[in-house]
C-alpha positions as CSV (number, residue, x, y, z in Angstrom):
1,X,-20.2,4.0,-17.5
2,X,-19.0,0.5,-18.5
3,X,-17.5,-1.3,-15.8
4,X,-16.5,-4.2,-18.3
5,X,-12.9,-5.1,-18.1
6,X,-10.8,-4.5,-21.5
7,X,-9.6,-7.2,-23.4
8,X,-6.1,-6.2,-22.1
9,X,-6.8,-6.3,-19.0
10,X,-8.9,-9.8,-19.0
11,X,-5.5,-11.4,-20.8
12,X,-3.4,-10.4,-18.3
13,X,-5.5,-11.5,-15.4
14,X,-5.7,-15.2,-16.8
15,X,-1.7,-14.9,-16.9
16,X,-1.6,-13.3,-13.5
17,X,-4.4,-16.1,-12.3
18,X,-2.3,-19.2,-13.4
19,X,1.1,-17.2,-11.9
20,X,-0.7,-16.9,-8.9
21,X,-1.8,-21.2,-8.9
22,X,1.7,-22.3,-10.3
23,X,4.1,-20.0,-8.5
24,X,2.9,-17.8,-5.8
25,X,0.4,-19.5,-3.7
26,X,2.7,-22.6,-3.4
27,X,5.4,-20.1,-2.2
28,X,3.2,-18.6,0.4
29,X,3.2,-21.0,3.3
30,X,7.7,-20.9,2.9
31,X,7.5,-17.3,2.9
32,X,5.1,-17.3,5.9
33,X,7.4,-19.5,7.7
34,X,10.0,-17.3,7.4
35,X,8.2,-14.3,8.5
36,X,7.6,-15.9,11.3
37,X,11.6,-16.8,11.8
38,X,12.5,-13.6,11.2
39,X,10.0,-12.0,13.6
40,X,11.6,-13.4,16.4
41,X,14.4,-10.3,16.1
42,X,13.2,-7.1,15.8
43,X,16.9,-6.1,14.5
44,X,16.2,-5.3,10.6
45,X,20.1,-5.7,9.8
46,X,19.7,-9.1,10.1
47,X,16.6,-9.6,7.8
48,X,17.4,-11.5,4.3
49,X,15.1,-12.3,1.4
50,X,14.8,-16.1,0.6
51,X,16.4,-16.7,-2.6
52,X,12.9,-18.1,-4.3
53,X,11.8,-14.2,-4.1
54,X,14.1,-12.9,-6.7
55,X,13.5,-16.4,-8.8
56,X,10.2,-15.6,-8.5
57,X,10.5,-11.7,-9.4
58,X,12.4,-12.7,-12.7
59,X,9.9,-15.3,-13.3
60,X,7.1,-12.8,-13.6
61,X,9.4,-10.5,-15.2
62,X,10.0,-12.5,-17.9
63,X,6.4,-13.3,-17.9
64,X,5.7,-9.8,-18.4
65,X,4.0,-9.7,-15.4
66,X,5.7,-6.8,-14.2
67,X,5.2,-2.9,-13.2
68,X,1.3,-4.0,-13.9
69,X,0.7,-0.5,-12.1
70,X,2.4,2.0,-14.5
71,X,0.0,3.7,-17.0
72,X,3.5,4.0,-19.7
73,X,3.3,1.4,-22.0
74,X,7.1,1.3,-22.3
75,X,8.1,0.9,-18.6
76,X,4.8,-0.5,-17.2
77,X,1.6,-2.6,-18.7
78,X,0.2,0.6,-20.0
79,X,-3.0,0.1,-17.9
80,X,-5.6,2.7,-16.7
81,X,-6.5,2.3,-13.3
82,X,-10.3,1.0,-14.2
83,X,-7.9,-2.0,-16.5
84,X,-5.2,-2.6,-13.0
85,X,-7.7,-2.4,-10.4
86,X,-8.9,-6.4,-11.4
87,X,-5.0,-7.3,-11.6
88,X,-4.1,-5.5,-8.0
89,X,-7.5,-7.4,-6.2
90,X,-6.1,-11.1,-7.6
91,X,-2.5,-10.0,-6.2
92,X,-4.2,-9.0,-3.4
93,X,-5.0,-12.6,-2.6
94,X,-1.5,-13.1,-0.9
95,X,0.3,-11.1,1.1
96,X,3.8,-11.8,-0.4
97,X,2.2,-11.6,-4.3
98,X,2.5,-7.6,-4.8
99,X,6.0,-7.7,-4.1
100,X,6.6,-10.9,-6.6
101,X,5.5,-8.4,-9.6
102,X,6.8,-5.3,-8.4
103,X,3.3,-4.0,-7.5
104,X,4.4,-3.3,-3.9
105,X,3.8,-0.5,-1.5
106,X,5.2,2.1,-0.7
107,X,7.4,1.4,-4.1
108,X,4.1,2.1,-6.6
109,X,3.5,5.7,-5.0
110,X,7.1,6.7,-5.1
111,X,7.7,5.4,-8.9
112,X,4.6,6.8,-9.7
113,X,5.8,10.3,-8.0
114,X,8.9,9.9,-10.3
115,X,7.6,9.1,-12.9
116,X,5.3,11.9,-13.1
117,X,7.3,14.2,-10.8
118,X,11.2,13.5,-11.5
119,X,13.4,14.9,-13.5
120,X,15.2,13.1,-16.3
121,X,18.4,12.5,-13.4
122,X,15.9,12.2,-10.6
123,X,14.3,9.4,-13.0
124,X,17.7,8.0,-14.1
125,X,19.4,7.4,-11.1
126,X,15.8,6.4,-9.2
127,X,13.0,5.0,-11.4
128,X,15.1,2.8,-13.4
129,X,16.3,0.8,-10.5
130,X,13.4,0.7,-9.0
131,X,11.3,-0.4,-12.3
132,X,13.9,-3.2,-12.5
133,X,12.9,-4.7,-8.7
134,X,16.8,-4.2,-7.8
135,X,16.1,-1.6,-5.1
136,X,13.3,-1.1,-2.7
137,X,12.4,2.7,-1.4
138,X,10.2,4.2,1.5
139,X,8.1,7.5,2.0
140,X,8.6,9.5,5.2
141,X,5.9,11.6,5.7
142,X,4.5,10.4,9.6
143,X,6.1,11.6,12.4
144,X,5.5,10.8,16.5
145,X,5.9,13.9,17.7
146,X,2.7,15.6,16.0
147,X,-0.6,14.6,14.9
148,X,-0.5,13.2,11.9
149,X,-4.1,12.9,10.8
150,X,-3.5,16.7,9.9
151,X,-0.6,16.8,7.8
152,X,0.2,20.2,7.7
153,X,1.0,19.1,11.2
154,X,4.5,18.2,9.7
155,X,7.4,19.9,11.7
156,X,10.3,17.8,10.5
157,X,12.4,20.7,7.9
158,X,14.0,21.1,5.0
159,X,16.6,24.2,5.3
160,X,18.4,25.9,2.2
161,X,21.9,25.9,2.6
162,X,23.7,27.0,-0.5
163,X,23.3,24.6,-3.4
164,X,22.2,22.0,-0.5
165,X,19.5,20.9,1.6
166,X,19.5,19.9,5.6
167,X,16.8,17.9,6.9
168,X,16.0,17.4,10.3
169,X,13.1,15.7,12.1
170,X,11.9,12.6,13.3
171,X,9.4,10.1,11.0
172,X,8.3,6.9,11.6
173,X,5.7,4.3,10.1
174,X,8.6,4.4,7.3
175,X,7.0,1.0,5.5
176,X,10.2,-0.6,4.1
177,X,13.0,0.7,6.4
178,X,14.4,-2.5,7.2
179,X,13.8,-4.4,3.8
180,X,17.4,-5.4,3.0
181,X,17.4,-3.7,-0.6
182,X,16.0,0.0,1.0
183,X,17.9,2.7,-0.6
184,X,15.8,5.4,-1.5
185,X,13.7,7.9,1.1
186,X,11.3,10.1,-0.6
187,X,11.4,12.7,2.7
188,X,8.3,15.3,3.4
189,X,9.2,17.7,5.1
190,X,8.7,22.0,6.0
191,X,10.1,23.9,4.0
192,X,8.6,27.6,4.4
193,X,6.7,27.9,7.9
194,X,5.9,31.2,6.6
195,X,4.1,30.5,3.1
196,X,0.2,29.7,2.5
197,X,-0.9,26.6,4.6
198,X,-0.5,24.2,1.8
199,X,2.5,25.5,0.2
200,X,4.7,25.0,3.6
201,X,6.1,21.3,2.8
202,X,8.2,19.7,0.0
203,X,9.4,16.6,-1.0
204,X,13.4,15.5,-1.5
205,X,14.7,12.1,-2.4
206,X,17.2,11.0,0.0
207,X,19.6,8.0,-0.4
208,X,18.8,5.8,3.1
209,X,23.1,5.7,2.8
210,X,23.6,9.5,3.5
211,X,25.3,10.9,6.8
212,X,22.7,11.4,9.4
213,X,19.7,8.6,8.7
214,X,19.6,7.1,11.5
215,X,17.0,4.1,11.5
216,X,16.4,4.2,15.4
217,X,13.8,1.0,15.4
218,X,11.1,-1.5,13.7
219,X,7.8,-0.8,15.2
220,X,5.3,-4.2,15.7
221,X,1.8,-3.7,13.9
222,X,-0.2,-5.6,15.4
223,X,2.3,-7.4,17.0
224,X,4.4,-7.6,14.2
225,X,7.7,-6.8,12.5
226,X,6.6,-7.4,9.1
227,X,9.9,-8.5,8.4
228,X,11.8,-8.3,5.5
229,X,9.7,-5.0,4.9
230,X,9.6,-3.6,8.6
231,X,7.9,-0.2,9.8
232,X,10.5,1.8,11.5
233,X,11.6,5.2,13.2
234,X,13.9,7.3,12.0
235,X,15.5,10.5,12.8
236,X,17.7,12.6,10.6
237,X,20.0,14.8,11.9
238,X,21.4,17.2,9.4
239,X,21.0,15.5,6.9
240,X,22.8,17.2,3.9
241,X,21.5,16.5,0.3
242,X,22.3,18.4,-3.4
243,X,19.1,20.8,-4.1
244,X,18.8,19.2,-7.5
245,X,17.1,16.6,-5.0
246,X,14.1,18.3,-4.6
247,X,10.8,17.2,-6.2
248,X,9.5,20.0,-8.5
249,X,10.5,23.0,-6.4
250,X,10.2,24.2,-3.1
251,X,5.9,24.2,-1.4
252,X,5.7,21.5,-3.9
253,X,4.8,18.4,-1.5
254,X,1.0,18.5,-0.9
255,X,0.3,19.0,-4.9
256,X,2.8,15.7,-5.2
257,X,1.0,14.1,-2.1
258,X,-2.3,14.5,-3.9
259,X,-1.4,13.2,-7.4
260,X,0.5,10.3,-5.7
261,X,-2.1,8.9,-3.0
262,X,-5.3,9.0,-5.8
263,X,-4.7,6.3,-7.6
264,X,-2.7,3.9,-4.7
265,X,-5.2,4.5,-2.4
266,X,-7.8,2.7,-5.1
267,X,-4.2,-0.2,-5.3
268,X,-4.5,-0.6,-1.5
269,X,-8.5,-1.1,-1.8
270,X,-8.8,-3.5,-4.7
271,X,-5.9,-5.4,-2.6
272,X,-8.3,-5.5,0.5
273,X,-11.3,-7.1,-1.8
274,X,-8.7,-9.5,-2.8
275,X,-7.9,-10.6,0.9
276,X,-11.3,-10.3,1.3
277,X,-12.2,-12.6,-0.9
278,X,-9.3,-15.0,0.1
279,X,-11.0,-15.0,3.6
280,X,-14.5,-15.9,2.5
281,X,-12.9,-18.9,0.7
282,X,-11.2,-20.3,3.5
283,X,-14.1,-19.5,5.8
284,X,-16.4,-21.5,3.6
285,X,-13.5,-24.2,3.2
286,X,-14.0,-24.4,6.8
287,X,-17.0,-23.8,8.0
288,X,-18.1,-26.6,5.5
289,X,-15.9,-29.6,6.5
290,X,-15.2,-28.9,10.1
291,X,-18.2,-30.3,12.3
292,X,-18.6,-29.3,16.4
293,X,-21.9,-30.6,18.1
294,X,-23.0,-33.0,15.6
295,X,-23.1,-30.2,12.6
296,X,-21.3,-28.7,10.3
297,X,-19.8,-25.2,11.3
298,X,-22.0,-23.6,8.6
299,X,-24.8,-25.1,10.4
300,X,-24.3,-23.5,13.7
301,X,-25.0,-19.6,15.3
302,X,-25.8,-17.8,12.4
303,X,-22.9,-18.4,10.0
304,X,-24.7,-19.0,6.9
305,X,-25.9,-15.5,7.5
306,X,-22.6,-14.2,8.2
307,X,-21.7,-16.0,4.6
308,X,-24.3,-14.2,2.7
309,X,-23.2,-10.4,4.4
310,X,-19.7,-11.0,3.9
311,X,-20.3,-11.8,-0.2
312,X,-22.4,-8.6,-0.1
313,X,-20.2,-6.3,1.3
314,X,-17.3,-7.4,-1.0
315,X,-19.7,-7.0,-3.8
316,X,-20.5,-3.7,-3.0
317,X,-17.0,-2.5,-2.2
318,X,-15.4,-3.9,-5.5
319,X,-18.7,-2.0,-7.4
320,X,-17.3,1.4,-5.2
321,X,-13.5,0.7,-6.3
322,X,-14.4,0.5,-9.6
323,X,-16.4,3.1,-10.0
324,X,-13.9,5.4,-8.6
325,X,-10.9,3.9,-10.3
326,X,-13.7,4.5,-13.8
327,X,-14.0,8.3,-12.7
328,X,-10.2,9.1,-11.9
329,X,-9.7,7.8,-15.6
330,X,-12.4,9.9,-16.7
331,X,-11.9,13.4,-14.7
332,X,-8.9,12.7,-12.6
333,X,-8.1,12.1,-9.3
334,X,-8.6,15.8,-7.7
335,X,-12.3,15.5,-9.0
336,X,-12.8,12.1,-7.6
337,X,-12.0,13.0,-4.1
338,X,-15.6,11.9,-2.8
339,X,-15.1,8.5,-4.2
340,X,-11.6,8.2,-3.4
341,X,-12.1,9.0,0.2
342,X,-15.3,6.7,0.1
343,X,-13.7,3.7,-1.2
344,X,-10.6,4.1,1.5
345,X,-13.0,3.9,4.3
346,X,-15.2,1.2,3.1
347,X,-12.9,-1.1,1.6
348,X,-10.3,-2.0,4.8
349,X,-13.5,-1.9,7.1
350,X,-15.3,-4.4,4.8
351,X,-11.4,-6.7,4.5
352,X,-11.9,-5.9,8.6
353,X,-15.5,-7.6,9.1
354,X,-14.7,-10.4,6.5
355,X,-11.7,-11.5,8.1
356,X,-12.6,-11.4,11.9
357,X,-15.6,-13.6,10.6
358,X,-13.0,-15.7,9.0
359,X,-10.9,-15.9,12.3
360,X,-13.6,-16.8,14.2
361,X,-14.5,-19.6,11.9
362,X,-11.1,-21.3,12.3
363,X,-11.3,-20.6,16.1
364,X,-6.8,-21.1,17.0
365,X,-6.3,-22.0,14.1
366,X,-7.2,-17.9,13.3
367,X,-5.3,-16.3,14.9
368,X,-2.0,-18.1,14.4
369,X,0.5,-17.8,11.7
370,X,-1.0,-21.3,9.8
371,X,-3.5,-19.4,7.7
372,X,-2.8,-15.3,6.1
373,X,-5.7,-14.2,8.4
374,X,-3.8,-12.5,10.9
375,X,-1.7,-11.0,8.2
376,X,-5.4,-9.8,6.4
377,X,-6.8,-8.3,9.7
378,X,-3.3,-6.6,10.4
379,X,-3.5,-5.3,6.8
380,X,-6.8,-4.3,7.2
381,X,-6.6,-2.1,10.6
382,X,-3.6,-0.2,9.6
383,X,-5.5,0.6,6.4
384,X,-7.7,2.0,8.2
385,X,-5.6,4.8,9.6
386,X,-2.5,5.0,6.7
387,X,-3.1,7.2,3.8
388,X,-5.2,9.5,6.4
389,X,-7.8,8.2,9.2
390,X,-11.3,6.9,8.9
391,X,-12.5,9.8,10.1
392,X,-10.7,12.6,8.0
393,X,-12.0,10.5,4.3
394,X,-15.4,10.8,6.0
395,X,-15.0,14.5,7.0
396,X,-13.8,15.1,3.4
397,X,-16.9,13.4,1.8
398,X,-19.2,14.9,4.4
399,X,-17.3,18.5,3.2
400,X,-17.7,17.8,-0.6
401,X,-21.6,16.7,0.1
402,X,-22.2,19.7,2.4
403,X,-20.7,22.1,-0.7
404,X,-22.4,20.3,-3.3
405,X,-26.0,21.0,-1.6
406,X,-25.1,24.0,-0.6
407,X,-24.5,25.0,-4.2
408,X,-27.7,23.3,-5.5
């Protein structure tokens, strides 16, 4: 295995690098401040996008810095994942970056699911838009009334009716809801209570604008909004869509789940050893020119040690990432389940550790809105339970060892 990154790929991170110094990082601390405005109301129908974001958006556009994610050398950078995962860590340096080259979750999973899952319509009336930045979409899978962990907990249903569909149910941790260009839900839902555990649930796009969405609320991560992107409830109460809606066919969902989560699961965790990274620079910033009793900070209880754990763990994590991001390009993502479910543990948990050191480092200063750190750890501990829990990656990689001994 070479873990050497292509030609292609080291090109376009120098671009990325210097759009990230020029543009982004100067952008940061206005678009921070405006989170922060914003936050103050947690009604989404007031949320607006500064105008430097869609400056910003063509900027990268134009310098072709754009839909780095999508393996199609015609509407994305062509990339395999072992060539994006470098690009997605130095975007995931800032919190508002992803977004700027239309890298952003949830919209990655959901093109990707069209792209590989649509139909030519499905793809014409969806994917285009949403390749072009001029719409934003959300996945509805999470719902209050169930335990989620378990996803064939899903009770939220998708009834045939005619050349129609009704959906109703209740979802929320919809990431995106309240963004003020949302227009697309991709909705999973059950579809056949009756049919083989994993062939129960299916997938339909629905247009946020139809009869019966109702967004009920933003819910605070953390504390927070996260306006203009906002987490929010919503129920739909027959919701009536066309059956050409449908993703693939009816029982479909969990085989589109699967191919959809692989590879953004290894976006999300070579974003969390960019903010990782981010927050061992600014610790070190501070801990070296801030003194207390005399000393510098990197002087005092340890921290040195702390320094030297934190560059470890990052080390280690990025080695993991790309290792499974190597495999999925090699054998796919359904036999790289071990290191997917790996990676999404370790990853957020190390992004976790780093950044409460960071916090700690800064003192106030940490746990304010002045630095991303808050943003990091918030980033970090959701992580750690979206996509699936802690615990059910480990209980998957603990299955997969188990069987592979067992076989031996």
């Amino acid at each position: 295995m070479n873990f050497e990154y292509s030609k292609k790929s080291q090109e376009l991170l120098a671009q990325l690098k210097k759009f990230m110094s020029e543009f982004v990082m100067p952008y940061e601390e206005t678009f921070m401040a405006e989170t922060r405005r914003l936050n103050l109301s947690d009604d989404w129908r007031t949320w607006q996008l500064l105008p430097q974001t869609d400056e910003l958006k063509n900027k990268a556009r134009t310098a072709g810095l754009w839909n780095l994610f999508l393996p199609d050398e015609q509407l994305g950078a062509g990339l395999s994942t072992l060539e994006y995962a470098p690009l997605a860590e130095e975007m995931g340096r800032s919190l508002v970056a992803p977004e700027l080259f239309n890298c952003n979750a949830p919209d990655t999973g959901n093109m990707e699911v069209l792209y590989h899952y649509g139909s030519d319509r499905q793809k014409e009336r969806w994917l285009q838009p949403l390749l072009d930045g001029k719409i934003r979409s959300v996945f509805c899978m999470t719902e209050p009334g169930v335990a989620s962990s378990d996803a064939t907990n899903m009770a939220a249903t998708i009834r045939q009716d005619g050349d129609d569909l009704i959906i109703n149910g209740r979802k929320w941790w919809a990431t995106g809801i309240g963004h003020p260009n949302a227009r697309l839900i991709v909705f999973m839902g059950l579809s056949d209570a009756k049919a083989p555990r994993h062939e129960r649930h299916s997938m339909v796009l629905v247009p946020v604008s139809t009869p019966g969405v109702n967004i009920k609320r933003m819910l605070t991560a953390c504390g927070d909004y996260d306006p203009p992107y906002g987490h929010g409830e919503v129920h739909f109460e027959n919701v009536r869509v066309p059956r050409e809606n449908l993703l693939v066919g009816s029982g479909q969902g969990f085989a589109i789940a699967q191919g959809r989560l692989g590879p953004g699961r290894i976006h999300h965790c070579m974003r969390c050893i960019g903010a990782a990274e981010r927050a061992l620079e600014l610790t070190i910033a501070r801990a070296t020119t801030r003194q207390a009793f005399g000393r510098p900070l990197v002087q005092l209880g340890g921290n040195r040690e702390r320094i030297a754990q934190a560059r470890m763990a990052i080390d280690q994590a990025r080695l993991l990432a790309l290792y499974t991001a190597w495999k999925i390009d090699q054998v796919g993502g359904r036999d790289s389940m071990t290191e997917i479910s790996a990676i999404k543990v370790v990853a957020p948990n190390v992004l976790q550790r780093v950044v409460d050191m960071a916090m700690q480092i800064h003192g106030g200063a940490g746990v304010c809105g002045d630095f991303p750190l808050m943003g990091f750890y918030t980033q970090a501990r959701t992580l750690r339970l979206a996509d699936g829990p802690d615990e059910v990656h480990m209980g998957m990689v603990s299955k997969l060892e188990l069987e592979r001994h067992a076989a031996s």
